[in-house]
ROFI-791097 format. One record per residue (C-alpha): x, y, z; residue in three letters; chain. Coordinates in nm, 4 decimals, m for minus. Layout:
! residues N
          X          Y          Z    aa   ch
          X          Y          Z   ALA    A
...
This chain:
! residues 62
          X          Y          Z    aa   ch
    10.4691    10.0921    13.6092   UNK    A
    10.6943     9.7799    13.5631   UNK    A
    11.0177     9.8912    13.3580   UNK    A
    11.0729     9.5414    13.2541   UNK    A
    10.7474     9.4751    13.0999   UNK    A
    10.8025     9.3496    12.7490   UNK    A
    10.5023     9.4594    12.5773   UNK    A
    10.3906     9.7927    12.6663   UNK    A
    10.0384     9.9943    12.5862   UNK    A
    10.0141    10.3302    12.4299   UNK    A
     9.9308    10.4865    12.7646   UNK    A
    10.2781    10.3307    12.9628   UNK    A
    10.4782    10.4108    12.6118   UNK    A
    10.3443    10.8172    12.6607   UNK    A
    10.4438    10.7918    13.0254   UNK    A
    10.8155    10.6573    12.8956   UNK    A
    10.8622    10.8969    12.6910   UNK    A
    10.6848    11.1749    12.8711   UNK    A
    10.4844    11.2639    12.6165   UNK    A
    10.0574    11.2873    12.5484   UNK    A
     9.8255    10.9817    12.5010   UNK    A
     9.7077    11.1799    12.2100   UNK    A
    10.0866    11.2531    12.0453   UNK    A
    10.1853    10.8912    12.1165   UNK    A
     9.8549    10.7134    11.9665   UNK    A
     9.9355    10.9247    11.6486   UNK    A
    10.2871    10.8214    11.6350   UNK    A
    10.2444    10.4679    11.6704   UNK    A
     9.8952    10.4910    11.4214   UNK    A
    10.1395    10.6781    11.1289   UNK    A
    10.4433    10.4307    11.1767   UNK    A
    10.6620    10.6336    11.3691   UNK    A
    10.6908    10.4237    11.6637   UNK    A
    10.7036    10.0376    11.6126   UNK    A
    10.3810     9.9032    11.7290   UNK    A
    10.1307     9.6622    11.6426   UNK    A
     9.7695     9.5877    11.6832   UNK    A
     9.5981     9.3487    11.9093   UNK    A
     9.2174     9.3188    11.8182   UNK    A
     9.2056     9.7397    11.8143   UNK    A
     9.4345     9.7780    12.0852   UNK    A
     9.7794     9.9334    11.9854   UNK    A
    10.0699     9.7553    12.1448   UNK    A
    10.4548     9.8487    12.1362   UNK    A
    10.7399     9.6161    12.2468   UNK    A
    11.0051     9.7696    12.4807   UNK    A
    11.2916     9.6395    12.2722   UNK    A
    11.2036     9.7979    11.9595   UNK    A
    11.1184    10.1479    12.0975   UNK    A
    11.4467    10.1365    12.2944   UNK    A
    11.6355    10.0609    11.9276   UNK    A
    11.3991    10.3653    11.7892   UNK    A
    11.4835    10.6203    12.0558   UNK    A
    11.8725    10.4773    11.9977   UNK    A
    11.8723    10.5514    11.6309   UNK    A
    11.6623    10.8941    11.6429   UNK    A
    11.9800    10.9626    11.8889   UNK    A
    12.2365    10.9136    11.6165   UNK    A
    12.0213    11.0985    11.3615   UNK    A
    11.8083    10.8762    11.1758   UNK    A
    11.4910    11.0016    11.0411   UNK    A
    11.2550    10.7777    11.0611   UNK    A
């Protein structure tokens, strides 16, 4: 996988954060990770889940 690719599926997002397809799909469906849609495709850009990961670090609940 490229580690500088900007926009990143569901699929490469599980494999970043070493987590399911499944768990990930359901994360980014309920709002819990940033992502958007692209026809039915769910998309997430790198930059916003690195600033989510940062700020579940210092304790946010999001």
């Amino acid at each position: 996988m490229d580690n500088e690719r900007e926009i990143m599926t569901v699929a490469q997002v599980a494999d970043y954060l070493q987590i399911s397809e499944v768990t990930t799909y359901k994360l980014v469906q309920d709002g819990r990770i940033p992502g958007f849609k692209i026809g039915r495709h769910w998309r997430v850009r790198k930059e916003d889940l690195k600033e989510h990961i940062a700020k579940l670090e210092h304790g946010e609940h999001l």
